[in-house]
C-alpha positions in Angstrom: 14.0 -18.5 31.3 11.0 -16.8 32.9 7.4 -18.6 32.4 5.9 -15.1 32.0 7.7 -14.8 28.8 6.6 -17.7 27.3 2.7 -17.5 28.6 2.8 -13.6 27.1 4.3 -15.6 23.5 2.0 -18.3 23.5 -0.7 -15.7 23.5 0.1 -15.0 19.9 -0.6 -18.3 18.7 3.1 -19.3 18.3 3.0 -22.9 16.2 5.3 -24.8 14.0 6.4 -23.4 11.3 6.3 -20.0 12.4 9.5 -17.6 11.7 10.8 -15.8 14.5 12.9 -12.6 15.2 14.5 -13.0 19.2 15.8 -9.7 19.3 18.5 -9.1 22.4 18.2 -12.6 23.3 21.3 -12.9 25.9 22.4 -16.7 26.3 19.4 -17.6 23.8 17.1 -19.9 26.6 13.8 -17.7 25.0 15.1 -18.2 21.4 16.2 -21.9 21.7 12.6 -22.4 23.4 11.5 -20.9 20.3 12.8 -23.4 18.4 11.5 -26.7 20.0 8.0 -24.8 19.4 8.2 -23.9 15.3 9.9 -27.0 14.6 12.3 -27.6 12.0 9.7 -26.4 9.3 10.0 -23.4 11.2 13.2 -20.9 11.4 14.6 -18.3 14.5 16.9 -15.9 14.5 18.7 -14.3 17.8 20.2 -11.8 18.0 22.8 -9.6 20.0 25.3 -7.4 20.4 27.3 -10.2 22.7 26.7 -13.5 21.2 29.2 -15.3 23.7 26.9 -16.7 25.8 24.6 -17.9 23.3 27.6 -19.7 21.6 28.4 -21.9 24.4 26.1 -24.8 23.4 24.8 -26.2 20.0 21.9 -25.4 18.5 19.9 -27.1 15.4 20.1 -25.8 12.0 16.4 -24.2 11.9 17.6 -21.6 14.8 20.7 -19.5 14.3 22.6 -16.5 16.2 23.5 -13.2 14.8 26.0 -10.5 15.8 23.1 -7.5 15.2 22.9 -4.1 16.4 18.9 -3.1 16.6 19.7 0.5 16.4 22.6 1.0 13.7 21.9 -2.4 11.4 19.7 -4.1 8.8 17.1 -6.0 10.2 18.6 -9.6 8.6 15.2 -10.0 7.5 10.8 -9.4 7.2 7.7 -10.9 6.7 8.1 -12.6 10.1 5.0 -14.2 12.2 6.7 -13.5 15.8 9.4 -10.6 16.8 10.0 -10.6 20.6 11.9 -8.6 22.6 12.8 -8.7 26.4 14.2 -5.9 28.3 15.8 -4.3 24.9 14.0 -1.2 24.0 13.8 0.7 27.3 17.9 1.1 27.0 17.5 2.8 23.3 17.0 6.6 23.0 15.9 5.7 19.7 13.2 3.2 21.1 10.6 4.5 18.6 11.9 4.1 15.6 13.5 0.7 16.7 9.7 -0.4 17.4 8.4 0.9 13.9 11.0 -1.2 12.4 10.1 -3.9 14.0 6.6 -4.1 13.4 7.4 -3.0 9.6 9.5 -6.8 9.7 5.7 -8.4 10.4 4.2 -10.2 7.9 0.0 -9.7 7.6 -1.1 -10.8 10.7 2.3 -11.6 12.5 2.8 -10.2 16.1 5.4 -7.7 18.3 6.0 -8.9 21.7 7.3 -6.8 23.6 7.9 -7.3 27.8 9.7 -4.2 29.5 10.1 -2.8 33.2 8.4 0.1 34.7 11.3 0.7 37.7 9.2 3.5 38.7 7.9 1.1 40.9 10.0 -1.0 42.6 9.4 -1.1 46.6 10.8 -2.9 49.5 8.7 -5.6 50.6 10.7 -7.1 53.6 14.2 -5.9 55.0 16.0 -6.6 58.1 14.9 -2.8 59.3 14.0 0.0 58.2 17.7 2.1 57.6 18.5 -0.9 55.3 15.0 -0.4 53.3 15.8 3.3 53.1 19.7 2.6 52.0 18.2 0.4 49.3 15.2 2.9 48.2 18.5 5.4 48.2 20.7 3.4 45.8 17.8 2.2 43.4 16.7 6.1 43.0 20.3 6.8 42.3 20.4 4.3 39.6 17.8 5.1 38.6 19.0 8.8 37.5 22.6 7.4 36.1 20.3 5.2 33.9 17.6 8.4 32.6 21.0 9.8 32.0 22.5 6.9 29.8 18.6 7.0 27.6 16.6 4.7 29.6 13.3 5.6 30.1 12.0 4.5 33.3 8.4 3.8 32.5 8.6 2.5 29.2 6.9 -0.5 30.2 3.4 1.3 30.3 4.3 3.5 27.2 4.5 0.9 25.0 1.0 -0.4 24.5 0.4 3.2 23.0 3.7 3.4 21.0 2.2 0.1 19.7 -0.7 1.4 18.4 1.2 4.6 17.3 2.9 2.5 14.8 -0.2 1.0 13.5 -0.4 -2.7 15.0 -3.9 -3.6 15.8 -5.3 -5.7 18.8 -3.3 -4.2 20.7 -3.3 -5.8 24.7 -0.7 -5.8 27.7 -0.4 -7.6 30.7 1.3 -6.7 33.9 3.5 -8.8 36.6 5.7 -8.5 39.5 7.1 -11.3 41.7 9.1 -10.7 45.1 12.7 -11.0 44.7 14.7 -12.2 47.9 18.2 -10.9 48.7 20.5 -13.3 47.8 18.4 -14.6 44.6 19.2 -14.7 41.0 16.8 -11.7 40.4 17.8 -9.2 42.9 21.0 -10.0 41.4 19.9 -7.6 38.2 20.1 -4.8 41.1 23.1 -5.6 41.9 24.8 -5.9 38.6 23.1 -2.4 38.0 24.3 -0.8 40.8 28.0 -2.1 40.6 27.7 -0.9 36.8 26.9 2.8 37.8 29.4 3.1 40.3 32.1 1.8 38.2 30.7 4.5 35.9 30.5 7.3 38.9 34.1 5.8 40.2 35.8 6.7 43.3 32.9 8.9 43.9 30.3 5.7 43.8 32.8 3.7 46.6 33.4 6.5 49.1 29.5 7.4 49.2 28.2 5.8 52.5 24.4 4.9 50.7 26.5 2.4 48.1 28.7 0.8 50.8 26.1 0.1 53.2 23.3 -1.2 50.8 25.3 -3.9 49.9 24.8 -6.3 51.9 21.0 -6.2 51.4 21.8 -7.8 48.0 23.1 -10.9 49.9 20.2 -11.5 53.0 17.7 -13.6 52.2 15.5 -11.3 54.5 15.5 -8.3 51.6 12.8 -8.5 49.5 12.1 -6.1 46.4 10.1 -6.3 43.4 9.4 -4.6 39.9 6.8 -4.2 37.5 7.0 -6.2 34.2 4.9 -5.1 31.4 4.7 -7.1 28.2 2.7 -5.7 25.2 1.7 -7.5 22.2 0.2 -6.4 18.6 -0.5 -7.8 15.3 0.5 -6.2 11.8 -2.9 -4.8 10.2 -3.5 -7.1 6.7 -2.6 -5.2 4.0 -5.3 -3.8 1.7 
């Protein structure tokens, strides 16, 4: 579970007793840290379309999972002090409204996290030679279209410190951060996963194009070297009048 995402919580003043709203949270590492933070006096919810991951090991009573979907459901509850999510709303077409519900489910004084990409930047920093930096630059682009295309919006990441303020959260602040990701590593492996997703999406198409088959072994050396642009953007619900 990345330290960025805790540093960018911890910002809010996260303490016990504190109810949370983990939103997307995958295999539940963010949420469960979550959990050792607000104590048992506390309470977290996580949610996600997949929960299968997150049900592979026990969790205490004060943090539970839910089967959700942010776009079409309920929100399972409001008046919370924390709702974080990671890497959610850049996938949603209906990415605003999802955020205005979100920061609607604040209490007074209770805070959005939100951390998202900006893959408009993404370059090589190290390759074995420059026809396997351009293959990669090749396939990324190419992703990068099939996923406009599917509703993602590829520089959400800097949008949302303005959609937060659009929806009326106050002190308002974002922070920025890349690290290198080596070929081979468990984050160039998000790439990977990407890129085998769209061509099982673009089909026979995908395999017989020379670009896909070549790139992939720069997933694999440790001498390819890529990076993106994190953004994570937090703000508090005004106090009511």
């Amino acid at each position: 579970m990345c330290e960025f995402s805790r540093r960018q919580v911890e910002l809010t003043g996260l303490t016990r007793g504190w109810r949370c709203l983990e939103v997307g949270g995958g295999g539940g590492s963010l949420g469960d840290w979550l959990g050792e933070q607000v104590g048992p006096d506390g309470e977290v919810t996580i949610t996600d379309l997949d929960l299968r991951w997150a049900e592979s090991r026990p969790r205490p009573p004060h943090v539970r999972l839910l089967r959700h979907d942010i776009v079409q459901d309920p929100l399972p509850a409001d008046g919370y002090d924390l709702v974080h999510a990671r890497l959610v709303l850049q996938h949603l077409p209906e990415r605003l409204d999802v955020l205005a519900r979100l920061a609607g489910a604040l209490r007074p004084g209770g805070w959005l996290v939100l951390e998202e990409f900006d893959t408009s930047w993404n370059p090589v920093l190290a390759a074995p030679d420059e026809e396997a930096a351009t293959l990669f630059e090749r396939v990324h682009t190419a992703l990068g279209v099939q996923l406009e295309k599917a509703g993602l919006d590829p520089v959400w990441g800097r949008r949302v410190p303005g959609a937060m303020l659009g929806a009326g959260l106050a002190d308002v602040a974002a922070t920025t951060y890349a690290e290198s990701w080596a070929g081979g590593g468990t984050g160039i492996g998000l790439h990977r996963v990407n890129a085998q997703q769209m061509a099982d999406r673009l089909g026979r198409r995908a395999s017989r194009t020379p670009n896909w088959s070549a790139s992939r072994p720069c997933w694999r050396t440790r001498r390819s070297w890529s990076t993106p642009c994190r953004w994570s953007a937090r703000g508090a619900a005004a106090p009511r009048d």
